[in-house]
N, CA, C and O atoms as a Tripos MOL2 file, in Angstrom:
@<TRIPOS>MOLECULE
protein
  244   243    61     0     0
PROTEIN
NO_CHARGES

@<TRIPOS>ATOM
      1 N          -4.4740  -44.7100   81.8040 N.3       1 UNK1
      2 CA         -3.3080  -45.3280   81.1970 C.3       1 UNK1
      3 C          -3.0670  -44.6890   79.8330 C.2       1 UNK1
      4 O          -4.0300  -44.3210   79.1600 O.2       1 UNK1
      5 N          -2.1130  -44.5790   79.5080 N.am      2 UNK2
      6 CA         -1.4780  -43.8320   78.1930 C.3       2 UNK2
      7 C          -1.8720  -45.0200   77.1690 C.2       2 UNK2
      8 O          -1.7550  -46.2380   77.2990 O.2       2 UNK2
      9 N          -2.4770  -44.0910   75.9030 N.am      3 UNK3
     10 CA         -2.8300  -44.9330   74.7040 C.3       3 UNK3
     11 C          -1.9090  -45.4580   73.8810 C.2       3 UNK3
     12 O          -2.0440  -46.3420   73.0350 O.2       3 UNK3
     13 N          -1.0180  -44.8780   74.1790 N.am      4 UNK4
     14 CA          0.4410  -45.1900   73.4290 C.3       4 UNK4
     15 C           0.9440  -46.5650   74.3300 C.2       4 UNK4
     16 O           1.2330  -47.3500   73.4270 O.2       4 UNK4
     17 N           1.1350  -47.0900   75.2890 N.am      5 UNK5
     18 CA          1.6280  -47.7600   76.3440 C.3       5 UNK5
     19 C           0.9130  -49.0720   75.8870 C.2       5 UNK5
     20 O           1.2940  -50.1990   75.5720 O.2       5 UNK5
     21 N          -0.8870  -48.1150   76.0380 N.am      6 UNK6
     22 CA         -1.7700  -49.7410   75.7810 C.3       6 UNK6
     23 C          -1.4850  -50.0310   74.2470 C.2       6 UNK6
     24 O          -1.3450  -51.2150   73.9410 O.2       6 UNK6
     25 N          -1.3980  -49.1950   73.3810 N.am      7 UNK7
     26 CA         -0.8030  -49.9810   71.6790 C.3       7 UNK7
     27 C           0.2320  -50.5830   71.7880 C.2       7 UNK7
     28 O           0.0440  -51.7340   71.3930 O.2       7 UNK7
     29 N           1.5200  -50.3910   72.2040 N.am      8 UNK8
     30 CA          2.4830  -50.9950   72.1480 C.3       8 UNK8
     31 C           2.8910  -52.1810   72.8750 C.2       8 UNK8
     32 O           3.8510  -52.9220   72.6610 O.2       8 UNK8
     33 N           1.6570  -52.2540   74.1100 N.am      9 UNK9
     34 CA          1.7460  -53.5760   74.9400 C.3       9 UNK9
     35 C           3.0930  -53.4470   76.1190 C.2       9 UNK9
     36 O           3.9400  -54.2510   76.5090 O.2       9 UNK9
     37 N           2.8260  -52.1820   76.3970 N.am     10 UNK10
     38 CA          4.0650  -51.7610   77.6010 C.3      10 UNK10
     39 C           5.3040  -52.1160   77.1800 C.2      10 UNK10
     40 O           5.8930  -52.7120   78.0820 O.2      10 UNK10
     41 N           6.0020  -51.9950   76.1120 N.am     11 UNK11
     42 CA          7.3950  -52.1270   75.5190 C.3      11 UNK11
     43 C           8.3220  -51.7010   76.5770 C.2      11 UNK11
     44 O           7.9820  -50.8800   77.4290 O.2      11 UNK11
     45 N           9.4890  -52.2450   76.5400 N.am     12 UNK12
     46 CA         10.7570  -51.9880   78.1980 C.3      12 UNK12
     47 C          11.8660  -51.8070   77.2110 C.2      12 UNK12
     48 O          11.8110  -52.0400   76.0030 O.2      12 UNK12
     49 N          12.7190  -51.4290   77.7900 N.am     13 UNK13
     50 CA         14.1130  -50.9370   76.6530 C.3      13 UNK13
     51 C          14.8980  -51.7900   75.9860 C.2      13 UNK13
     52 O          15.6670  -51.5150   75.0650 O.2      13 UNK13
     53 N          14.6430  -53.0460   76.5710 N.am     14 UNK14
     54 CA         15.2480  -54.1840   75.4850 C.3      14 UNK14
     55 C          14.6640  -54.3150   74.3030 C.2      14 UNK14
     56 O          15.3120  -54.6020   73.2960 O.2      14 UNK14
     57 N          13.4590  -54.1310   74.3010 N.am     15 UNK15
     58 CA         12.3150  -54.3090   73.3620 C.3      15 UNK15
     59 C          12.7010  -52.8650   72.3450 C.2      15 UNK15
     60 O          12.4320  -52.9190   71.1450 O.2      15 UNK15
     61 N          13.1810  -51.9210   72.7940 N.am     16 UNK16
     62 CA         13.4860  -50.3800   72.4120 C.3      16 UNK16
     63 C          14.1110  -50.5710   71.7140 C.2      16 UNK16
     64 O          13.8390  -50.3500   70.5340 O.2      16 UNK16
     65 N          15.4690  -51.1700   72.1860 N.am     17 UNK17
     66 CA         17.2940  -51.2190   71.5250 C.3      17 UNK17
     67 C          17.0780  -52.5260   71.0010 C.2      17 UNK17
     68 O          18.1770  -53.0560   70.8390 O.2      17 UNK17
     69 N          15.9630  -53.4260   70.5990 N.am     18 UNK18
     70 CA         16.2140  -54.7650   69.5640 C.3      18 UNK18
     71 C          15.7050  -53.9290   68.7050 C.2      18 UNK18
     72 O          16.5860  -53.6420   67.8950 O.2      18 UNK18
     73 N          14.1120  -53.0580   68.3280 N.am     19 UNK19
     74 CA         14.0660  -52.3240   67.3100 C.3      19 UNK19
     75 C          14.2940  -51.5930   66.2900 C.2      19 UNK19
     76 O          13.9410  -51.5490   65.1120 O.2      19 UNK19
     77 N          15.3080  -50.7320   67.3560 N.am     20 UNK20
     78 CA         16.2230  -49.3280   66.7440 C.3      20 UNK20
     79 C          17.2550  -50.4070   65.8150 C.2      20 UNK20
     80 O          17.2740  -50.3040   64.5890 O.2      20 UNK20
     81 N          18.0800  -51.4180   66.5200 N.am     21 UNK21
     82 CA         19.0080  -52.5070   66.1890 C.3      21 UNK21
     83 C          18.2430  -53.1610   64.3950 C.2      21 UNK21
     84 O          18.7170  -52.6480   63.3820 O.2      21 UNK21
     85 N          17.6160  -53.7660   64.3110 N.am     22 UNK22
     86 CA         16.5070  -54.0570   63.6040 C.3      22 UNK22
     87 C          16.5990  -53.0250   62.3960 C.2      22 UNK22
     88 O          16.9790  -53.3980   61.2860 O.2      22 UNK22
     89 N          16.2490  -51.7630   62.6550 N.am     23 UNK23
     90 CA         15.8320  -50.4780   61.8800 C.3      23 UNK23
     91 C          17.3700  -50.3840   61.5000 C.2      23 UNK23
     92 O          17.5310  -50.0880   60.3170 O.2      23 UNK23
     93 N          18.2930  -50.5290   62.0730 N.am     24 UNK24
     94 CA         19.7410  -50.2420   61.6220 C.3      24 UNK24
     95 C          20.4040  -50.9880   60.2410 C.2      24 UNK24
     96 O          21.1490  -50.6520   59.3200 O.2      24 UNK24
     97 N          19.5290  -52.4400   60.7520 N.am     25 UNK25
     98 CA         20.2510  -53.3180   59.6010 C.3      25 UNK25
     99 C          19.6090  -53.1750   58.5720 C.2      25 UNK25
    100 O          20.1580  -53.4030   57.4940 O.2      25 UNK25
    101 N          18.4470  -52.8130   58.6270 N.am     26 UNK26
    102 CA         17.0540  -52.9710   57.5570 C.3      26 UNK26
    103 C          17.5610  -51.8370   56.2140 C.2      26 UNK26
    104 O          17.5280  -52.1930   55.0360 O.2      26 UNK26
    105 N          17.9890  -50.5340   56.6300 N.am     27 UNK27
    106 CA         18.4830  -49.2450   56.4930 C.3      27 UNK27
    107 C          19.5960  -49.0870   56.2410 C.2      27 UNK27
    108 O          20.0330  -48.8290   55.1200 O.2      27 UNK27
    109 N          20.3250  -49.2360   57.3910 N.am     28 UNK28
    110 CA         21.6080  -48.8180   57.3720 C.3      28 UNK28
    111 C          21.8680  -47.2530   57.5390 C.2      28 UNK28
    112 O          21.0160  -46.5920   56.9450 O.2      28 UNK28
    113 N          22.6090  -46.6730   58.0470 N.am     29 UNK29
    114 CA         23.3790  -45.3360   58.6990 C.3      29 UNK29
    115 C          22.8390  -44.1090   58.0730 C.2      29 UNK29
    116 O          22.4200  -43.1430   58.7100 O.2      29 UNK29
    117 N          22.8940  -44.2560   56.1630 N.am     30 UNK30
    118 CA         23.0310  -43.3980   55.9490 C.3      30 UNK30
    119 C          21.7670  -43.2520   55.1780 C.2      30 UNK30
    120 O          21.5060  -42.2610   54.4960 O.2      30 UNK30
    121 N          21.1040  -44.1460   55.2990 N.am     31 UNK31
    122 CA         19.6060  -43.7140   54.8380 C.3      31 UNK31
    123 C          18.3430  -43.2990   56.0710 C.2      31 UNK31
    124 O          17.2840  -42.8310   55.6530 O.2      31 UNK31
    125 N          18.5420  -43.5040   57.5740 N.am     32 UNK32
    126 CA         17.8290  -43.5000   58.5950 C.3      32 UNK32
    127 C          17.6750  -41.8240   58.5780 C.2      32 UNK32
    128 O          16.5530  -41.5370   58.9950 O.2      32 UNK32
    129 N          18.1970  -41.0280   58.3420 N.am     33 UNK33
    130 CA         17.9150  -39.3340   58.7240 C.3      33 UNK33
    131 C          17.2310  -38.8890   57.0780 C.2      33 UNK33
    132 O          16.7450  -37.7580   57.0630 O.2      33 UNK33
    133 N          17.1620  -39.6320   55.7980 N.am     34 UNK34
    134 CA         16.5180  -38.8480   55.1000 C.3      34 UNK34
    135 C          15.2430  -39.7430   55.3760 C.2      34 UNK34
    136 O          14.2200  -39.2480   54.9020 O.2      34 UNK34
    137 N          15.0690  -40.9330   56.0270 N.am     35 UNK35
    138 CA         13.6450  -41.4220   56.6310 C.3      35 UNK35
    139 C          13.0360  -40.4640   57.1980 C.2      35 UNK35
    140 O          11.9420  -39.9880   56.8950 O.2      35 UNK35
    141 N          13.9180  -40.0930   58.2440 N.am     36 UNK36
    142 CA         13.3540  -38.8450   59.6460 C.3      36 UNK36
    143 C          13.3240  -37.6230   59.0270 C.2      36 UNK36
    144 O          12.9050  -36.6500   59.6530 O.2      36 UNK36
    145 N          13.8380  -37.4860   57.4970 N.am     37 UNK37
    146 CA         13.3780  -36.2270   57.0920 C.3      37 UNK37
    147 C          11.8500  -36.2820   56.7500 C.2      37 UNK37
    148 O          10.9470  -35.6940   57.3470 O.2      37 UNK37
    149 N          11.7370  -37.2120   55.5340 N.am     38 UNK38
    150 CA         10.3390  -37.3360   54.9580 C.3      38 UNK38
    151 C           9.2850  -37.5930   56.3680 C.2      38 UNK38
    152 O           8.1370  -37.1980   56.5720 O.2      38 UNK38
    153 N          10.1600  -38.3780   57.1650 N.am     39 UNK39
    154 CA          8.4500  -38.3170   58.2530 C.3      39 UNK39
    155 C           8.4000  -37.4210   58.6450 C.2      39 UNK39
    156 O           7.2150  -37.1330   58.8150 O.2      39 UNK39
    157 N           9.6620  -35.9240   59.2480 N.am     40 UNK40
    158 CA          9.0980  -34.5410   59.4690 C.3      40 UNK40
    159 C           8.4020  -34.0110   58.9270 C.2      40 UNK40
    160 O           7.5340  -33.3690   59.5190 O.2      40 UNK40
    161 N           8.4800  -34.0470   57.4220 N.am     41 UNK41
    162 CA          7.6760  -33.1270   56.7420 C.3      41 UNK41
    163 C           6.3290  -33.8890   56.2530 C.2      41 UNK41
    164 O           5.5640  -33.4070   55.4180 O.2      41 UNK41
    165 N           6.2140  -34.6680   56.6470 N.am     42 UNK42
    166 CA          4.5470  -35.2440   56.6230 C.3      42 UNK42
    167 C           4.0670  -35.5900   57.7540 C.2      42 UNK42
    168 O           3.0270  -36.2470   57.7910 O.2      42 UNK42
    169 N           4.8890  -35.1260   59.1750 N.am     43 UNK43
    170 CA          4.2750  -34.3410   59.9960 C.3      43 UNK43
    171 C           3.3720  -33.4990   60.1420 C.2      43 UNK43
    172 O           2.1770  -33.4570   60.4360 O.2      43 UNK43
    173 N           4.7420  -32.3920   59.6970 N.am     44 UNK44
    174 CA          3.9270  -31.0920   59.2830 C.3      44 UNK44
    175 C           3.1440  -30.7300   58.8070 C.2      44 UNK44
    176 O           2.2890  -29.9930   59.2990 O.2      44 UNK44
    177 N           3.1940  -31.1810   57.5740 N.am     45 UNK45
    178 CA          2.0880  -30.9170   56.4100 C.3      45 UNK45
    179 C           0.4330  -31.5280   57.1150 C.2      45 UNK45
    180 O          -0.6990  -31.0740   56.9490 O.2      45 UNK45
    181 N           0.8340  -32.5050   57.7830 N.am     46 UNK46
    182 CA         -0.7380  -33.4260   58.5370 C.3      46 UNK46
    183 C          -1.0580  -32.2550   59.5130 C.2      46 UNK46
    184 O          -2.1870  -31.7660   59.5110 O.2      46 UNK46
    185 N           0.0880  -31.7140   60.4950 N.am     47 UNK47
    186 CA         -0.6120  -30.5640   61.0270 C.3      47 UNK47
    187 C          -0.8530  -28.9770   60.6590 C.2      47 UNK47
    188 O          -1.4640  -28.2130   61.4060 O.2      47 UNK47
    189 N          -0.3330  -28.6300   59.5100 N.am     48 UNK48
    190 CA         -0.6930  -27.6210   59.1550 C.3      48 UNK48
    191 C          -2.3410  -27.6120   58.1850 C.2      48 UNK48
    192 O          -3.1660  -26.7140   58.0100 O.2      48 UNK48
    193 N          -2.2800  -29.1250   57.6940 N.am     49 UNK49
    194 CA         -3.5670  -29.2620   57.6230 C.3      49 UNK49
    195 C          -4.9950  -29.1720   58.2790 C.2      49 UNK49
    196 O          -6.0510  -28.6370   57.9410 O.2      49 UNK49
    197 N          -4.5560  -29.9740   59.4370 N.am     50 UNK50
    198 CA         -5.5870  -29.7640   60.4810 C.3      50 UNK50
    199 C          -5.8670  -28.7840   61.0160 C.2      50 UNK50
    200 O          -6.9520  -28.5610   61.5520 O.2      50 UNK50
    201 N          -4.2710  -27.5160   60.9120 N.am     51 UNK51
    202 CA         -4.5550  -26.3680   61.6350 C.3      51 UNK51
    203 C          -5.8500  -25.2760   60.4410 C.2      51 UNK51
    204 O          -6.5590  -24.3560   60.8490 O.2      51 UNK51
    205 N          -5.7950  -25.6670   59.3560 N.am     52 UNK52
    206 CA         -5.8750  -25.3390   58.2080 C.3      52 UNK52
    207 C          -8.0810  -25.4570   58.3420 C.2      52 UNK52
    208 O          -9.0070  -24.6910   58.0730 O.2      52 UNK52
    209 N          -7.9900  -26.4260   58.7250 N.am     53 UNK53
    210 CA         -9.3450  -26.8920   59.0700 C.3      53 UNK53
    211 C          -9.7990  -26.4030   60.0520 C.2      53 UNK53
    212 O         -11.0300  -26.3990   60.0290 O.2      53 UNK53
    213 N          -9.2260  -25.8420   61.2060 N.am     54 UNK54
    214 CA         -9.4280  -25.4590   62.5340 C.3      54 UNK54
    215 C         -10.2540  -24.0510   62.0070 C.2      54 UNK54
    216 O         -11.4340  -23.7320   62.1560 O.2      54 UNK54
    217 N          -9.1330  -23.3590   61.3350 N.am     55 UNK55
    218 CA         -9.3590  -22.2420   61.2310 C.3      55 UNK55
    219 C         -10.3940  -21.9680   60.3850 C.2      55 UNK55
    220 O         -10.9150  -20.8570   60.4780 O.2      55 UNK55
    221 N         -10.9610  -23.0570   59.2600 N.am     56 UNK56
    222 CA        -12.2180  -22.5430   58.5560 C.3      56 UNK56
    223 C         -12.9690  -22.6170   59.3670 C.2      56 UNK56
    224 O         -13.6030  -21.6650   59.8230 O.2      56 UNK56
    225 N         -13.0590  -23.8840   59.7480 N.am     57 UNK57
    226 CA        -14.0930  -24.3130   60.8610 C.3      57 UNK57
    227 C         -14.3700  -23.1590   62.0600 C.2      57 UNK57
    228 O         -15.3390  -23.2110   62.8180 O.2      57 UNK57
    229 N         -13.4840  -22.2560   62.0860 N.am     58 UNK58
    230 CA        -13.6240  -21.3090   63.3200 C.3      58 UNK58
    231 C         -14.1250  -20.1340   62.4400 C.2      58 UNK58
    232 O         -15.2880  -19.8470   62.7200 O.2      58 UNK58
    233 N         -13.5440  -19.3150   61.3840 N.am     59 UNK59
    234 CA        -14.4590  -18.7440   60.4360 C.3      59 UNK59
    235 C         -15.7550  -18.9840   60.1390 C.2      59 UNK59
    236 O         -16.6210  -18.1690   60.4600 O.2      59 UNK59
    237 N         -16.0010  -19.9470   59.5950 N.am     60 UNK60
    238 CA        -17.5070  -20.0610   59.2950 C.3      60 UNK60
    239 C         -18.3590  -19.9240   60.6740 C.2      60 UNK60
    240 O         -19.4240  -19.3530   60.4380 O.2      60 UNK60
    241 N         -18.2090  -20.2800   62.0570 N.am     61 UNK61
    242 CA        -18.6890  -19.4320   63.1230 C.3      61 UNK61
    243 C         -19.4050  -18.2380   63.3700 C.2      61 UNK61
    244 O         -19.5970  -17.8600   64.5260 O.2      61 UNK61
@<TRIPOS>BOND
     1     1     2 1
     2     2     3 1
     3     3     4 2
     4     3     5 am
     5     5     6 1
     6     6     7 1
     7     7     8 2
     8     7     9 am
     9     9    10 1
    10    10    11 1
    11    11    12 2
    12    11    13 am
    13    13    14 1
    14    14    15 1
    15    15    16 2
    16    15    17 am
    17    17    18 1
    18    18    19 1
    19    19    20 2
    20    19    21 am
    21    21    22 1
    22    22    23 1
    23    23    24 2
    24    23    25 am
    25    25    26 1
    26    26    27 1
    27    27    28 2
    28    27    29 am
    29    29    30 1
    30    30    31 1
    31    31    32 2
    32    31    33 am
    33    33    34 1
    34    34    35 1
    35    35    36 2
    36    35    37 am
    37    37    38 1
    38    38    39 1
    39    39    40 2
    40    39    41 am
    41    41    42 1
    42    42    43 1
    43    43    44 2
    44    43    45 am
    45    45    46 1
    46    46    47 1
    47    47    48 2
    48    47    49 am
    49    49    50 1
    50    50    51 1
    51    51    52 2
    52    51    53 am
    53    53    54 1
    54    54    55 1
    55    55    56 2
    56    55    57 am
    57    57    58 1
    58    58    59 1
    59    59    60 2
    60    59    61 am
    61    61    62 1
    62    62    63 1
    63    63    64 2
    64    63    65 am
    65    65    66 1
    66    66    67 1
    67    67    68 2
    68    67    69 am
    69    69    70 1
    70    70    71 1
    71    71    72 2
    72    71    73 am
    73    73    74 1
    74    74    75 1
    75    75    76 2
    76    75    77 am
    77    77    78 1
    78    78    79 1
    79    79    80 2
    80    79    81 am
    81    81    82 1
    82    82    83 1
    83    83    84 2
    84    83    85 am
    85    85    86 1
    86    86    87 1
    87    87    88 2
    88    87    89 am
    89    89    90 1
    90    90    91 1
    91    91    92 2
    92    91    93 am
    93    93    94 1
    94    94    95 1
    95    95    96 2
    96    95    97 am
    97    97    98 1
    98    98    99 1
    99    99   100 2
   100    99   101 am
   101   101   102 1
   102   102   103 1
   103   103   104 2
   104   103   105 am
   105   105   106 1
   106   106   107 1
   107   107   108 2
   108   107   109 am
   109   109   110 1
   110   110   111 1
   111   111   112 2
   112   111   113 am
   113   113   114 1
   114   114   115 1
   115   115   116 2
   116   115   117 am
   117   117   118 1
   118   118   119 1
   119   119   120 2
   120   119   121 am
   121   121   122 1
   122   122   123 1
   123   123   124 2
   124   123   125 am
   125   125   126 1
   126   126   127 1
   127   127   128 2
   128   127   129 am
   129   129   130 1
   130   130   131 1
   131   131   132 2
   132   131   133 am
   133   133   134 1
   134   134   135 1
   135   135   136 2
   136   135   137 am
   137   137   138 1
   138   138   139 1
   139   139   140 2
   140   139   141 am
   141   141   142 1
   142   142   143 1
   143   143   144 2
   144   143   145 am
   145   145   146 1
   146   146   147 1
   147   147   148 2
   148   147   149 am
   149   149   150 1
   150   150   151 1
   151   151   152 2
   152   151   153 am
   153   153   154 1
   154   154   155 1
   155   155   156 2
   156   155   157 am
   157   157   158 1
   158   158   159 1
   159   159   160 2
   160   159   161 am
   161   161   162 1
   162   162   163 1
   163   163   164 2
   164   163   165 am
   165   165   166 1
   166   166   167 1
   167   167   168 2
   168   167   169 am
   169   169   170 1
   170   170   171 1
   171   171   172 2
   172   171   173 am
   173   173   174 1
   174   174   175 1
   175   175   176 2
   176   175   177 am
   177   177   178 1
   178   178   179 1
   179   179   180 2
   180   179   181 am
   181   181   182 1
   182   182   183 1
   183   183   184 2
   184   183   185 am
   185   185   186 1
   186   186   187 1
   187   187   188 2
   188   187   189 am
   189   189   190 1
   190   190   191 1
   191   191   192 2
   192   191   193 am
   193   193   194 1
   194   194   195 1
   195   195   196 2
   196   195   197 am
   197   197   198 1
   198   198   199 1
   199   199   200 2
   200   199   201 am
   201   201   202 1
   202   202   203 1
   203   203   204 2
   204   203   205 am
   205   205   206 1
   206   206   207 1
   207   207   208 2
   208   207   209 am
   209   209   210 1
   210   210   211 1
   211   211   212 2
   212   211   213 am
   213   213   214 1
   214   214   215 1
   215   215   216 2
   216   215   217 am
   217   217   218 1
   218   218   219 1
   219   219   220 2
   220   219   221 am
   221   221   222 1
   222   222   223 1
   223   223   224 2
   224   223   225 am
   225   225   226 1
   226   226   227 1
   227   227   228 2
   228   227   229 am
   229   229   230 1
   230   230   231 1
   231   231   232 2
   232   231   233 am
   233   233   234 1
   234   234   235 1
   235   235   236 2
   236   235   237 am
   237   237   238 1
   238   238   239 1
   239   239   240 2
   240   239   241 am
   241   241   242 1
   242   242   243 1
   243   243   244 2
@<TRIPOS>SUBSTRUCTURE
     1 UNK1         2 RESIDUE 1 A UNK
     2 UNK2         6 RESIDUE 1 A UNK
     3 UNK3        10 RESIDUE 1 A UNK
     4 UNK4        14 RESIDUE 1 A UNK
     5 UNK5        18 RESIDUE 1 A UNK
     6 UNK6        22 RESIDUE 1 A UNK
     7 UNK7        26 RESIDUE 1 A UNK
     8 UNK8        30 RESIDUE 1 A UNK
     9 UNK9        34 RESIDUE 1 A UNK
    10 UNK10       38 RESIDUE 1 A UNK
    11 UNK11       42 RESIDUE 1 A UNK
    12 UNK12       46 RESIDUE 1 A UNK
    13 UNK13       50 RESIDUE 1 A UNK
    14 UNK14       54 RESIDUE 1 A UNK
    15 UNK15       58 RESIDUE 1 A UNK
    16 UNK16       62 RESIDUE 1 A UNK
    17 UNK17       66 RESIDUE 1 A UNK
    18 UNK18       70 RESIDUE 1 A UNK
    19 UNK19       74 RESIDUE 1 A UNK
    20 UNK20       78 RESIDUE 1 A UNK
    21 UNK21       82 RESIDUE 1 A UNK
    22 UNK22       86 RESIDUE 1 A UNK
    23 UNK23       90 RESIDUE 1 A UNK
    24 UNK24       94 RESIDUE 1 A UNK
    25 UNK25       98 RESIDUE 1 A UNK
    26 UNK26      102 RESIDUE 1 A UNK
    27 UNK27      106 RESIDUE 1 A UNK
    28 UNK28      110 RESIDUE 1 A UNK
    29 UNK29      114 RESIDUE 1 A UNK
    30 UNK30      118 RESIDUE 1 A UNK
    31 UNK31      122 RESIDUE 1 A UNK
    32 UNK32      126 RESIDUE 1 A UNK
    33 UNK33      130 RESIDUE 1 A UNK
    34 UNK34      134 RESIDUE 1 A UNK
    35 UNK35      138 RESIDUE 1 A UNK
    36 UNK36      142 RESIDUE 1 A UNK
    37 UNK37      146 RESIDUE 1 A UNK
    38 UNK38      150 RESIDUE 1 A UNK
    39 UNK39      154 RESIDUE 1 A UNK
    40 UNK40      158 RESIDUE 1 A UNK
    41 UNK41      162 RESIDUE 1 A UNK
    42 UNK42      166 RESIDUE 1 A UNK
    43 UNK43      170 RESIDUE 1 A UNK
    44 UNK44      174 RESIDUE 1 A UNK
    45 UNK45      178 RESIDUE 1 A UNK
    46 UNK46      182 RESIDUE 1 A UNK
    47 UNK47      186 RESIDUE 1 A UNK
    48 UNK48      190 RESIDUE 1 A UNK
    49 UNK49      194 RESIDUE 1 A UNK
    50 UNK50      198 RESIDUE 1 A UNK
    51 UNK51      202 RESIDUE 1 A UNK
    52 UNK52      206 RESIDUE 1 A UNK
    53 UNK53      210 RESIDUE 1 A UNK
    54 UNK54      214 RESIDUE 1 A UNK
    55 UNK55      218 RESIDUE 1 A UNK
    56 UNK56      222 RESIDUE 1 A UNK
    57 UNK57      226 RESIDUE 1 A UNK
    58 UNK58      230 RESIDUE 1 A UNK
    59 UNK59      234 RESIDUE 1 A UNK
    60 UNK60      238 RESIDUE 1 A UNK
    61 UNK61      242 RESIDUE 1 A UNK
């Protein structure tokens, strides 16, 4: 079973579109994409980190 599925407690699309709905009012229009900016780039940065670690970790080898 997907770990994501068992955290969320099998969520169905009503449960989806009350959220997003939710996140709309909380926010509003024009602040939701510089949200989705900052979480891209601390994405990234979390995996260029790890990649960052990979690679010492594979150096020192």
């Amino acid at each position: 079973m997907n770990s994501l599925a068992v955290f969320l407690g099998m969520i169905g699309g009503w449960q989806i579109v009350l959220i997003v709905a939710v996140v709309l009012l909380m926010f509003g229009g024009k602040k939701i994409p510089e949200l989705m900016r900052g979480l891209g780039s601390g994405i990234k940065e979390f995996k260029d980190a790890t990649q960052d670690q990979v690679n010492n970790n594979q150096s020192k080898k």
